[in-house]
C-alpha positions as CSV (number, residue, x, y, z in Angstrom):
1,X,-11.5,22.9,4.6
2,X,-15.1,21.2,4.6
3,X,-17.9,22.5,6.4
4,X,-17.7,23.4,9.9
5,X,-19.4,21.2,12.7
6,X,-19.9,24.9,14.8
7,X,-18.2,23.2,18.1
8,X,-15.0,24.3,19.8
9,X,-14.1,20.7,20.5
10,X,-10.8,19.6,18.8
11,X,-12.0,16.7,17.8
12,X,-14.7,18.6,15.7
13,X,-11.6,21.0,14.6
14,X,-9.5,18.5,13.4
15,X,-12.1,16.6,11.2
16,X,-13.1,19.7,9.7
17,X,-10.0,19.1,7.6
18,X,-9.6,14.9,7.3
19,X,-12.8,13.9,7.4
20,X,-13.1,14.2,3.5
21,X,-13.2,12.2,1.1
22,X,-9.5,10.9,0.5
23,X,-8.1,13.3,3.1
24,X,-6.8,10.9,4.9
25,X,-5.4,8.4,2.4
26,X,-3.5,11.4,1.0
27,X,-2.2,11.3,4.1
28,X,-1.5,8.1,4.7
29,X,0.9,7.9,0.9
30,X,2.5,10.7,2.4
31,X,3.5,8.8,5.9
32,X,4.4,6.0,3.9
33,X,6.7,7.7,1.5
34,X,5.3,9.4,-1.5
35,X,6.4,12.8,-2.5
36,X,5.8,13.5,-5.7
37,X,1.9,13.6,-7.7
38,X,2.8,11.2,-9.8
39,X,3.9,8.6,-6.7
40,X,0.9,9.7,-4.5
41,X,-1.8,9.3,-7.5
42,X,-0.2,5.5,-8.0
43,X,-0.8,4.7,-4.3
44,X,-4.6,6.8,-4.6
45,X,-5.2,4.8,-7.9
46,X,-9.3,5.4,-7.9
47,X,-8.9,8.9,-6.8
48,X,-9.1,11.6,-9.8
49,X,-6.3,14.4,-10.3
50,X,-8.6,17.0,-9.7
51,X,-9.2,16.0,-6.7
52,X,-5.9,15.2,-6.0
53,X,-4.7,18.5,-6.7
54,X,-7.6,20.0,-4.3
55,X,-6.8,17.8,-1.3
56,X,-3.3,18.9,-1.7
57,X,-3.7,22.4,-1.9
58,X,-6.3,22.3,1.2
59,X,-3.6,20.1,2.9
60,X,-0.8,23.1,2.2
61,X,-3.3,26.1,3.3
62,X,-4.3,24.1,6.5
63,X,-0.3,23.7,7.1
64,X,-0.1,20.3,7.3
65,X,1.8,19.9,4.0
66,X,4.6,22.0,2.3
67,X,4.9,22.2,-1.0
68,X,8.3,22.8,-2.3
69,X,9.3,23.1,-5.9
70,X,12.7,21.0,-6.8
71,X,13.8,22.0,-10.1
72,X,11.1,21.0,-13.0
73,X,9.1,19.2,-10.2
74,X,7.3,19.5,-7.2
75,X,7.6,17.4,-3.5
76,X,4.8,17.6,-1.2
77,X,6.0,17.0,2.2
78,X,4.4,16.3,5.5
79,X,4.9,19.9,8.0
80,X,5.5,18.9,11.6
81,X,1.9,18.8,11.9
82,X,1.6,16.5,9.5
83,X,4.3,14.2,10.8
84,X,2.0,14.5,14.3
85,X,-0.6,12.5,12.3
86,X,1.5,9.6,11.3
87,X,0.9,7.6,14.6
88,X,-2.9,8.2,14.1
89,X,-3.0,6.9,10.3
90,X,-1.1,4.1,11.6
91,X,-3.8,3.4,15.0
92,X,-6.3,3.7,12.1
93,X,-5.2,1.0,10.1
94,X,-4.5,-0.8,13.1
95,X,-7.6,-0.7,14.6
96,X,-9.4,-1.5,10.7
97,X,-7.8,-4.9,10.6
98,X,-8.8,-5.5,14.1
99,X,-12.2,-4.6,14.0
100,X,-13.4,-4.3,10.4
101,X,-14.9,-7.3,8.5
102,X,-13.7,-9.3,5.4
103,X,-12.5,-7.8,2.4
104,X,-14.6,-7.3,-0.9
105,X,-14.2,-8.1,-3.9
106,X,-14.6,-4.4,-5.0
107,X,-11.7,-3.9,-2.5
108,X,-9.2,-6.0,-4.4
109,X,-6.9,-4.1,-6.8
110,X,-3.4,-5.0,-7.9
111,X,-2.0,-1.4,-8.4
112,X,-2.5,-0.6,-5.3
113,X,-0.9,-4.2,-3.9
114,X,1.9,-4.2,-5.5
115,X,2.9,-0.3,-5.0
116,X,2.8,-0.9,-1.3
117,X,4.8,-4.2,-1.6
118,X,6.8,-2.7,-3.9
119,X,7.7,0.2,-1.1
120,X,8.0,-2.4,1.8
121,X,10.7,-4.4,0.3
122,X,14.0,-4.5,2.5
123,X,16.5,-4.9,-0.2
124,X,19.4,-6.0,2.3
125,X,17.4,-9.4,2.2
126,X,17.2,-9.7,-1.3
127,X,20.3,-11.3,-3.2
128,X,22.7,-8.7,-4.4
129,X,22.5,-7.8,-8.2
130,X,19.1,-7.4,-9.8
131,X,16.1,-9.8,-9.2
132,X,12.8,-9.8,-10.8
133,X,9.6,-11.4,-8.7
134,X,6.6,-11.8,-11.5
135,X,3.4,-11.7,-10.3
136,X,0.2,-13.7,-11.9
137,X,-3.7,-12.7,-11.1
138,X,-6.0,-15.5,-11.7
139,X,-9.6,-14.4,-12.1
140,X,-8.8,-10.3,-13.1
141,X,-8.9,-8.7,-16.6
142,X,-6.3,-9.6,-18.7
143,X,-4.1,-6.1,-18.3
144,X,-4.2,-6.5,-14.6
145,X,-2.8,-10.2,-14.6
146,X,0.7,-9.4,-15.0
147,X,3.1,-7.3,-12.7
148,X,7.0,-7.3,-12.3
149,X,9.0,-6.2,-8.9
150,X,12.2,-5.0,-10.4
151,X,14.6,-5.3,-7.5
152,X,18.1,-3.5,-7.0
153,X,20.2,-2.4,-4.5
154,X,19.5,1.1,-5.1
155,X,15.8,0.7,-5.8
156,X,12.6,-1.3,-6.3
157,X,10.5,-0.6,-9.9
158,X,7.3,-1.8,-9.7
159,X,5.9,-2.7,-13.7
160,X,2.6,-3.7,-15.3
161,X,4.5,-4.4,-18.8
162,X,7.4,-6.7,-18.8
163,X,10.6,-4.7,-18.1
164,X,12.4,-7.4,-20.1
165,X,14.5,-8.6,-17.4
166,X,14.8,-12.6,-17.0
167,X,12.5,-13.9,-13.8
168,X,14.2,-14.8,-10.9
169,X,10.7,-16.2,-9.1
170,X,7.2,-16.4,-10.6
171,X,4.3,-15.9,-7.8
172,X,1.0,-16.9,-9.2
173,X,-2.3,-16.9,-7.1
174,X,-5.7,-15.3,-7.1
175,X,-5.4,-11.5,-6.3
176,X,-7.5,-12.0,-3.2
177,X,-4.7,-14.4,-2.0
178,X,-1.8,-12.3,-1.7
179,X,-4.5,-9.5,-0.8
180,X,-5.1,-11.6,2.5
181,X,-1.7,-13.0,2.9
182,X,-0.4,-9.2,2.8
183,X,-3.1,-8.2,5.0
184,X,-1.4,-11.2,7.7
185,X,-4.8,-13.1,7.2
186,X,-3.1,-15.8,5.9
187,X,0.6,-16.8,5.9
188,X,2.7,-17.7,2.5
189,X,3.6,-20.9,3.7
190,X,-0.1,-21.8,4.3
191,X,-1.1,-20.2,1.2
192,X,1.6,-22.7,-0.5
193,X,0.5,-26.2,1.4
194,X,-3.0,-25.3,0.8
195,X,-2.5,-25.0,-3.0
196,X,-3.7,-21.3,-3.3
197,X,-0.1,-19.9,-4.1
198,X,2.4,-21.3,-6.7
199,X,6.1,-20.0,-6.3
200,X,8.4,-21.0,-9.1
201,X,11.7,-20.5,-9.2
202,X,15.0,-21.8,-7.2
203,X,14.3,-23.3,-4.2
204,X,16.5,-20.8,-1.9
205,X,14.6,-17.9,-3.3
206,X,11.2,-18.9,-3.1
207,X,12.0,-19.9,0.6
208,X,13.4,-16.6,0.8
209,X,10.5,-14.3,-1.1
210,X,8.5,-13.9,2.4
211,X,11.0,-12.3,4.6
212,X,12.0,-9.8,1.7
213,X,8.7,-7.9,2.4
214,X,7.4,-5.9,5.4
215,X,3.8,-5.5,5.4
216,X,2.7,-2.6,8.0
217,X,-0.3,-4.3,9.3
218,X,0.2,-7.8,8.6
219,X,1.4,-8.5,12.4
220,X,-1.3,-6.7,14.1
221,X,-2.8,-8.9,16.9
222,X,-6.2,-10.0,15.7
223,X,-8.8,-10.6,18.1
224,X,-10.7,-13.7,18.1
225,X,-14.3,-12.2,17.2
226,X,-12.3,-10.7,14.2
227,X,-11.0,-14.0,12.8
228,X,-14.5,-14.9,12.9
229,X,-16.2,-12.7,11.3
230,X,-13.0,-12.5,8.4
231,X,-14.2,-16.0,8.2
232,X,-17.8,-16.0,7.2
């Protein structure tokens, strides 16, 4: 628990506990699926074990998380008061693609895209079988270019070495394309016509590639003063 802010009002209460550092973004992998370390330290990618570990635990004593040992491994699950804070991470990142500005550069990382796309795909819209999407970064270090989305019916594998499966489509852009196209700044098809994204591969699946992933806050009304200011 982090320091106290000596009031009785809730509001103080409550961010006694998520206003630190990462609290909230543990949080947030939590709503949107992860259970295990391993999982929620892919979607925290910047964020050290240690710490990990010690948001966790804080999480569990607070009772917002259980922790519940399943065989050689552990699951952290969100407690019914965690559940409670799912529609409030979800207002959050609402109201930050409303109302915050343009992304940095030094916000841009590919783990962290492609584990949320890789989560968001809706596999009944994907063609039975096994299909592999290859991603290429223009402009990042060289073991950041390349990453696979290994698509099944029973699962989606998200790899940054090639799985050695033959690619169904090849996606290549800058990073801070697909950043802004999964972020509903920009739509594929105007990404595509503007020259900014290349999609090789049969024709029906590239048509297909955008409706086989569900971005959370990519249809969130934006208000015109936002546009603006995404577009300085």
């Amino acid at each position: 628990m982090g320091a106290s802010y000596h009031q009785f009002c809730p509001v103080a209460k409550a961010m006694e506990l998520l206003d630190e550092r990462w609290t909230m973004l543990v949080i947030r992998e939590l709503v949107a699926g992860s259970r295990h370390f391993n999982e929620l330290r892919r979607g925290l990618p910047r964020m050290s074990p240690t710490l990990l570990s010690k948001r966790l635990q804080q999480l569990v004593a607070a009772g917002v998380v259980q922790r519940r040992p399943e065989g050689s491994e552990v699951q952290y699950l969100l407690t019914p008061a965690g559940r409670e804070l799912e529609p409030i991470v979800l207002a959050l990142g609402a109201w930050g693609v409303r109302w915050i500005g343009k992304i940095g550069d030094q916000d841009l990382d590919p783990k962290l895209l492609l584990w949320d796309m890789h989560r968001s795909v809706d596999r009944a819209r994907v063609p039975a079988g096994r299909t592999v999407v290859e991603f290429g970064f223009d402009g990042v270090a060289p073991q950041l270019r390349r990453w696979w989305l290994v698509i099944t019916p029973d699962d989606v594998d998200v790899c940054d070495s090639d799985p050695g499966h033959p690619v169904d489509v090849l996606v290549g852009c800058r990073l801070r394309t697909l950043v802004e196209i999964w972020m509903g700044n920009l739509g594929w098809s105007d990404a595509v016509r503007a020259g900014s994204l290349d999609l090789a591969g049969p024709r029906v699946l590239c048509q297909d590639l955008p409706t086989w992933f569900s971005s959370t806050f990519a249809s969130v009304p934006r208000p015109a003063s936002t546009a603006s200011m995404q577009a300085v």
